[in-house]
C-alpha positions as CSV (number, residue, x, y, z in Angstrom):
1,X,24.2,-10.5,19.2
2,X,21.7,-12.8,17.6
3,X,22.4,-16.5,18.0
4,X,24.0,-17.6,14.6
5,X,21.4,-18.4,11.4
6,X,21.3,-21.9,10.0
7,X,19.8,-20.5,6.9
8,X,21.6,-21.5,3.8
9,X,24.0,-19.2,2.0
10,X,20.8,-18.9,-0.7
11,X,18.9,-17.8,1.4
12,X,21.5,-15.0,2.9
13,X,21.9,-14.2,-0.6
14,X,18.7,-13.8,-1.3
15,X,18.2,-11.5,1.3
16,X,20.9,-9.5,0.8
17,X,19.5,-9.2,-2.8
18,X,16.5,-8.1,-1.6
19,X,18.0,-4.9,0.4
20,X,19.6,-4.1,-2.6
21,X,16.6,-4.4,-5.1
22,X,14.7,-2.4,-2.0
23,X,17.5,0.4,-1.6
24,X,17.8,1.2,-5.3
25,X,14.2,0.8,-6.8
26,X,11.7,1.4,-4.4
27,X,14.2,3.7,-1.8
28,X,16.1,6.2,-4.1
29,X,14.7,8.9,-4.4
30,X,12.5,8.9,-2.0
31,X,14.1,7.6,1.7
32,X,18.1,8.6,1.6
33,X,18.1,7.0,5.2
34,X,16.3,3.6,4.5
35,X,18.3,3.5,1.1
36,X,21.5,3.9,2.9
37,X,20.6,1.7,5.9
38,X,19.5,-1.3,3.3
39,X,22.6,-1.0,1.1
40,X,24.5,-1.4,4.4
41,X,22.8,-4.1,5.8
42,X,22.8,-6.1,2.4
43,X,27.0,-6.5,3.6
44,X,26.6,-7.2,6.4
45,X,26.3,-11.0,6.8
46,X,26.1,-11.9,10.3
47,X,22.7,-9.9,10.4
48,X,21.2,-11.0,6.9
49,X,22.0,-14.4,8.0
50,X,20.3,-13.7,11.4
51,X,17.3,-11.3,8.8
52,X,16.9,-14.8,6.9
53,X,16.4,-17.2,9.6
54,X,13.9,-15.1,11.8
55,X,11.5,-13.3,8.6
56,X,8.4,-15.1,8.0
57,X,7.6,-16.8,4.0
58,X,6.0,-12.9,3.0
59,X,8.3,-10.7,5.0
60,X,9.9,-8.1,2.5
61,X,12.5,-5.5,3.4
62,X,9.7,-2.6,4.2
63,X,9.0,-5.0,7.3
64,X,12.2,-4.9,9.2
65,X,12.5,-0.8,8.7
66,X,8.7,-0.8,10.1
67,X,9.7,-3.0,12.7
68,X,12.5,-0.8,14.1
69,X,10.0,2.1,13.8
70,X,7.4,0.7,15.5
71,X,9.8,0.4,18.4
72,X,11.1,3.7,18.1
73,X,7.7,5.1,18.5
74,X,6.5,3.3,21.3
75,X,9.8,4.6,23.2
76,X,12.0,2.3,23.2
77,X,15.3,3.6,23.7
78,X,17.1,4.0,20.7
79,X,20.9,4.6,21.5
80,X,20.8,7.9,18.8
81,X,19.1,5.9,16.2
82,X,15.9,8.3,16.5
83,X,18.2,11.3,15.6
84,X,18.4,10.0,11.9
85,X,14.1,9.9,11.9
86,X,12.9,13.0,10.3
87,X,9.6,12.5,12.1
88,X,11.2,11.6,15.1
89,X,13.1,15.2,15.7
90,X,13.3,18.5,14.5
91,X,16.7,18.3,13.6
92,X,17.4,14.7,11.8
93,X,21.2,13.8,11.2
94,X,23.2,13.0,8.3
95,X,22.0,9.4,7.0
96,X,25.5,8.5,5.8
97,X,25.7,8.2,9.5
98,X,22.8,6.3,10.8
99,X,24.3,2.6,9.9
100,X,25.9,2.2,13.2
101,X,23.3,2.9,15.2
102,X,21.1,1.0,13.7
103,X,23.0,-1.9,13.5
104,X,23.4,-1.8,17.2
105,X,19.5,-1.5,18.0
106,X,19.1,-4.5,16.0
107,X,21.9,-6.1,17.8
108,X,20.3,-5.0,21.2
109,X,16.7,-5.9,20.4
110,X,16.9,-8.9,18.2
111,X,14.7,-10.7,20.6
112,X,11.6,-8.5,20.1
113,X,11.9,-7.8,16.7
114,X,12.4,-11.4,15.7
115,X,8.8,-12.1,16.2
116,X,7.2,-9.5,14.8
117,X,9.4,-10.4,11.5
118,X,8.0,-13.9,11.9
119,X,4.4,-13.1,12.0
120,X,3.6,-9.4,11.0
121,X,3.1,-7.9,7.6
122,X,3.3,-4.4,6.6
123,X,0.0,-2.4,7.1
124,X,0.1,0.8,4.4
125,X,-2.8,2.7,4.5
126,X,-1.8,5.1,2.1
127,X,-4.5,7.9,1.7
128,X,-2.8,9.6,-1.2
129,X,-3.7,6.3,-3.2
130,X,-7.1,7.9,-3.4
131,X,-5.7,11.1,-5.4
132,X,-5.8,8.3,-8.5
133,X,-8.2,5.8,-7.3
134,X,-11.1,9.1,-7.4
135,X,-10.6,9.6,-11.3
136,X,-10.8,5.6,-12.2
137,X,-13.9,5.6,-9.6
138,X,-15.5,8.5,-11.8
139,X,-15.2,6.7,-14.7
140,X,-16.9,4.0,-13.5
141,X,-19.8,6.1,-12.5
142,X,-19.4,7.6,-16.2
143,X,-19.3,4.3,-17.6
144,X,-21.9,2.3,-15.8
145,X,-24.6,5.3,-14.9
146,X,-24.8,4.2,-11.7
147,X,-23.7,4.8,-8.0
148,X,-20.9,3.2,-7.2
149,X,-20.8,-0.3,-4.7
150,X,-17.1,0.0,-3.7
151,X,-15.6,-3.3,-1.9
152,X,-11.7,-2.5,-1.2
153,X,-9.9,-5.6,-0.7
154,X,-6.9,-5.0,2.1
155,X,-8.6,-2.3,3.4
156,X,-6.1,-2.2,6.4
157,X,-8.0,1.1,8.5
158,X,-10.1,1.5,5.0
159,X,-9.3,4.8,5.3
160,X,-9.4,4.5,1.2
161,X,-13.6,4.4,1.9
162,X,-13.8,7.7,2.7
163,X,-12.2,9.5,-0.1
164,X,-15.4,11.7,-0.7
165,X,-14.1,13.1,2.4
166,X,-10.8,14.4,1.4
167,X,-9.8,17.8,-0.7
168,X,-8.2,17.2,-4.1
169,X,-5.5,19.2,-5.8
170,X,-4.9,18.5,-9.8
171,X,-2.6,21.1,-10.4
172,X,-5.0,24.2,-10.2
173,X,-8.1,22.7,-10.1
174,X,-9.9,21.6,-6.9
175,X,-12.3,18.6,-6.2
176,X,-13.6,17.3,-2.8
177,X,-14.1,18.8,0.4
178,X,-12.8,21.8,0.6
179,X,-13.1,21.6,4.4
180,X,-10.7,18.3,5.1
181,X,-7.7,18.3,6.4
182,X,-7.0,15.6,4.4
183,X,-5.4,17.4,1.0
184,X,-3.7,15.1,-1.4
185,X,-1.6,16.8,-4.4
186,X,0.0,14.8,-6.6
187,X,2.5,15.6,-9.1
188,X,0.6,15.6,-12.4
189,X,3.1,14.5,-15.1
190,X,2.5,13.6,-19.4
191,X,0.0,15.6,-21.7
192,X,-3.2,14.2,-20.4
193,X,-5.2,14.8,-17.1
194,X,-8.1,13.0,-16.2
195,X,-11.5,13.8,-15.8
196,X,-12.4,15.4,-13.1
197,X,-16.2,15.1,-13.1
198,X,-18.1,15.5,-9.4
199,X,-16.9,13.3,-6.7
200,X,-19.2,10.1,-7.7
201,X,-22.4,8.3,-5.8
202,X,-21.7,5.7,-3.8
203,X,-24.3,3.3,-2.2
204,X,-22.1,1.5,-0.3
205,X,-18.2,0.9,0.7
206,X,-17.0,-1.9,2.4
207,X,-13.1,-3.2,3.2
208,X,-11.9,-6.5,3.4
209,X,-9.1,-7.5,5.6
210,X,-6.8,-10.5,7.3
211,X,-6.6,-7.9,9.9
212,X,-8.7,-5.1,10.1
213,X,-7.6,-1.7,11.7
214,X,-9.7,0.0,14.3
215,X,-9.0,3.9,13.9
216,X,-9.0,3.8,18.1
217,X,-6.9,1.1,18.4
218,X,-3.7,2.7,19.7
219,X,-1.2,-0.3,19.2
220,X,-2.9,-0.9,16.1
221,X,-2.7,2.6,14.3
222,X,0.8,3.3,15.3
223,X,1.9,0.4,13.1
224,X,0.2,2.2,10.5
225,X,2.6,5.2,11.1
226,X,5.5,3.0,11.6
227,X,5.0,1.3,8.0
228,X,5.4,5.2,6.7
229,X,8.8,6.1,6.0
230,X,10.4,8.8,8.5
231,X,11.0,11.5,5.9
232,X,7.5,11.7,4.8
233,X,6.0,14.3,6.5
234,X,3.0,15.1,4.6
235,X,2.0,11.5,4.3
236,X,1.9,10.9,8.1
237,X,0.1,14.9,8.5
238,X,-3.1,13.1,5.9
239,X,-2.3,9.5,8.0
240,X,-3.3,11.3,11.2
241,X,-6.0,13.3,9.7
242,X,-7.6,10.6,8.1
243,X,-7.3,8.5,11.3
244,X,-9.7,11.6,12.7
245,X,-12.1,11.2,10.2
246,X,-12.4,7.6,10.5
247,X,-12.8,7.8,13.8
248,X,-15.8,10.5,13.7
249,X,-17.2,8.0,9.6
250,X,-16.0,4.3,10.4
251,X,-15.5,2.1,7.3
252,X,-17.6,-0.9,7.4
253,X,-14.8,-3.6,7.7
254,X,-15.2,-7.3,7.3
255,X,-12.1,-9.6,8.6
256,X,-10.9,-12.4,6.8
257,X,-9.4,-13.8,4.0
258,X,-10.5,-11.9,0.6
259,X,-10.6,-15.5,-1.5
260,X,-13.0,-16.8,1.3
261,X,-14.9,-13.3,2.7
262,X,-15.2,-12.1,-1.3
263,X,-18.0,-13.9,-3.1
264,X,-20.4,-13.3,0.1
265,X,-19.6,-9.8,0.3
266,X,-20.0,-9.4,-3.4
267,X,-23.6,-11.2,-3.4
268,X,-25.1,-9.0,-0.8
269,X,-24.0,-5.7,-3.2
270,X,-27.4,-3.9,-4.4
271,X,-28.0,-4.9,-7.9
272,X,-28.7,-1.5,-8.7
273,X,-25.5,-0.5,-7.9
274,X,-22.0,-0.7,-9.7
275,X,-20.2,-3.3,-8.1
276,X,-16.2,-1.8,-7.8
277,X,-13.7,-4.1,-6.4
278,X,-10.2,-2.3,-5.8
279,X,-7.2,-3.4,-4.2
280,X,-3.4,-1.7,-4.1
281,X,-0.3,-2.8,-3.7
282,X,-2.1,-5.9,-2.0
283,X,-1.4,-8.7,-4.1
284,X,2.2,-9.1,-3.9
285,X,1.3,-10.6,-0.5
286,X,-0.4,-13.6,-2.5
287,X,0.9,-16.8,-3.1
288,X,1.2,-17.6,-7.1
289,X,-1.4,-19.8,-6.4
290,X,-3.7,-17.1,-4.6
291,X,-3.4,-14.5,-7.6
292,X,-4.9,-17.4,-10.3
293,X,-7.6,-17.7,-7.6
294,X,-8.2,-14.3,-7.1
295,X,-8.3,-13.7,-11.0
296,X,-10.6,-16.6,-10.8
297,X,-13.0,-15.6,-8.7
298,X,-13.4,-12.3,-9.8
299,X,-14.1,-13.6,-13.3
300,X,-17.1,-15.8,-11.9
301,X,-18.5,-12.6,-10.1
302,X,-18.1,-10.6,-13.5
303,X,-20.7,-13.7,-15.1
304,X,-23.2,-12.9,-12.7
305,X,-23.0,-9.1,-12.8
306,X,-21.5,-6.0,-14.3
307,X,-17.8,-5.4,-12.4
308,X,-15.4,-3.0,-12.1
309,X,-12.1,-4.6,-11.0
310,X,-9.6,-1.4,-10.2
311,X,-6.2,-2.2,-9.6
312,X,-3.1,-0.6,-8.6
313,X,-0.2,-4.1,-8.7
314,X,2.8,-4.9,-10.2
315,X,2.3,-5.9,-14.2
316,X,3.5,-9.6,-12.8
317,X,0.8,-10.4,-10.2
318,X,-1.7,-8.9,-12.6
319,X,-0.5,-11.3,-14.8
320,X,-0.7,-14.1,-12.7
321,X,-4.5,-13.0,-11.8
322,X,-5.7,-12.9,-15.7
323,X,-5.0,-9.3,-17.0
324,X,-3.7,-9.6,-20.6
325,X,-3.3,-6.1,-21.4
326,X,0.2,-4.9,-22.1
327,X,1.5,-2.6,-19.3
328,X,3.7,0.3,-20.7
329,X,7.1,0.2,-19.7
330,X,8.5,2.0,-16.8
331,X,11.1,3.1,-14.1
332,X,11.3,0.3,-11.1
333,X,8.1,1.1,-8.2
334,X,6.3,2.6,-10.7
335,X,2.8,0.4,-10.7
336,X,0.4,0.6,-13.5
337,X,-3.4,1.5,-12.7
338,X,-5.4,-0.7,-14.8
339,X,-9.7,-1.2,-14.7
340,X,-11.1,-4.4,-15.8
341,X,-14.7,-4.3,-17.3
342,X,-16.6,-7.6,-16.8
343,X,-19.8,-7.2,-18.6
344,X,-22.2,-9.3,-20.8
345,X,-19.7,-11.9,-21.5
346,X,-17.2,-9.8,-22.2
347,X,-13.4,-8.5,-20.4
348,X,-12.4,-5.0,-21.4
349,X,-9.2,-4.3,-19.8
350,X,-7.4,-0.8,-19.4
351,X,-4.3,0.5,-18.6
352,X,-5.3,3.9,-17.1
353,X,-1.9,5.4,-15.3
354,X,1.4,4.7,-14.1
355,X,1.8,5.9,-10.7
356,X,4.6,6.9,-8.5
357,X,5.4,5.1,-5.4
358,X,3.3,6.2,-2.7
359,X,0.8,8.3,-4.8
360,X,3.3,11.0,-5.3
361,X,2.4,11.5,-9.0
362,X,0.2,10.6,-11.9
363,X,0.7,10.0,-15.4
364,X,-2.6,9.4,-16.8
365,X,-2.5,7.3,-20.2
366,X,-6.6,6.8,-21.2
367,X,-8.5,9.2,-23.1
């Protein structure tokens, strides 16, 4: 068992918490088997003691499950556990089940996941982000009459660069490559669809990352599938496709941190471009501190040029980073995607969408 936790009974708390918020609002839904084993965990206190002691400052929930998952997929003996993973077997068990045996591989392998809690972060390079990021790209185009100059800020494989390379489903309408076996489909939901103009110029693409992915990295791209949850079969079939297509159209990457790799990147854009920054589900890896600068910095890029600033975060760290708009309430996981306009002195911000977790659907707000 792991060697009792000094952490304070705030911190256990806070964990447990955590599991809970993670369970119901972001699990429900969508993972019976991660929902059930966070609930569980959240009461047991030996291990959130043991979870709090060992997680690094930016560890989240989604980090532990990847963890175990990562391990499962290299083959490491699971004790059973690998009969509740969907992706794992042809045949998964009943979740209400799985607690036990997960409790024991964390039990048994305490000492190799400890540091991978302490020093990894989730890496969640979710193609299906593209299915709503490919509408607010085309208004761009529309907007600035210009190809598009796309810098994508935690890239991770920037597997996001090559959405011209993946087919499209709105419903009954079609846009893309018909020939990819990349097909993303998401659930179209309100009164209004967005405009599906052709698949817009680019000039150049470009990812920024602590940690860049290389598509042939082995060790590297299974954490990719082990930060996608087991039941998800469709998002690791467009994980692995897109993987081959990155592998045959690799994403100029540049590794580092976005506040200090950003304003270099930016200057070499072409000026007759339209300069796009985008970034998902990134920033609630930022400090408080590093969304004001972020917000910041985009702002003094937007005074030298025109800027699109797409964005697909949580109304608080958009906040944090400048954006004024209000965001439309909605269910918990649900993230708004907003589009900030810097141009000629001024800020135009929009609140596009509100998208499901994962890029299942799409309820587009602008007309």
């Amino acid at each position: 068992m792991p060697a009792r936790a000094s952490a304070g009974s705030a911190d256990v708390s806070t964990w447990s918490e955590r599991l809970r918020r993670f369970a119901v609002e972001e699990c429900r839904g969508t993972s019976t088997l991660y929902e059930r084993l966070a609930l569980a965990l959240a009461d047991d206190r030996a291990l959130v003691a043991w979870l709090a002691k060992v997680c690094g400052p930016r560890a989240r929930p989604t980090l532990l499950f990847a963890a175990v998952h990562d391990l499962l997929l290299r083959g490491v003996p699971g004790g059973g556990l690998e009969a509740f993973y969907p992706n794992l077997t042809a045949n998964a068990r009943e979740t209400s089940l799985a607690f036990p045996a997960f409790r024991a591989f964390l039990l048994r392998e305490s000492s190799v996941l400890a540091p991978m809690l302490a020093s990894r972060t989730t890496q969640t390079n979710e193609v299906a982000r593209c299915a709503y990021l490919l509408p607010a790209f085309a208004l761009a185009a529309a907007s600035s009459g210009k190809p598009l100059w796309i810098i994508d800020v935690g890239c991770s494989a920037g597997l996001n660069l090559n959405f011209d390379r993946y087919a499209y489903h709105y419903g009954g309408r079609r846009i893309g490559d018909a020939t990819s076996e990349v097909h993303l489909q998401p659930e179209l939901r309100g009164s209004l669809v967005p405009s599906l103009t052709p698949i817009p110029k680019t000039t150049g693409r470009v990812g920024i990352d602590l940690d860049p992915i290389d598509p042939d990295d082995d060790d590297a791209t299974r954490w990719l599938r082990a930060c996608t949850w087991p039941e998800h079969v469709t998002r690791f079939r467009n994980l692995d496709a897109a993987l081959a297509i990155a592998r045959r159209h690799r994403p100029d990457t540049v590794k580092g941190n976005v506040l200090d790799a950003l304003p270099a990147v930016a200057d070499a854009v072409d000026p007759a471009a339209a300069l796009v920054i985008v970034n998902t589900n990134v920033m609630v890896y930022f400090s408080r501190a590093e969304r004001q600068r972020y917000g910041e910095l985009l702002a003094r890029i937007g005074r030298r040029r025109a800027l699109y600033w797409i964005a697909n975060e949580h109304p608080a760290v958009l906040a944090a980073a400048g954006f004024r708009r209000r965001v439309p309430p909605s269910e918990a996981a649900v993230l708004p995607l907003t589009m900030t306009v810097f141009q000629r002195g001024r800020i135009d911000e929009h609140v596009l969408a509100l998208v499901g977790p994962h890029g299942r659907w799409l309820e587009w707000l602008s007309d």
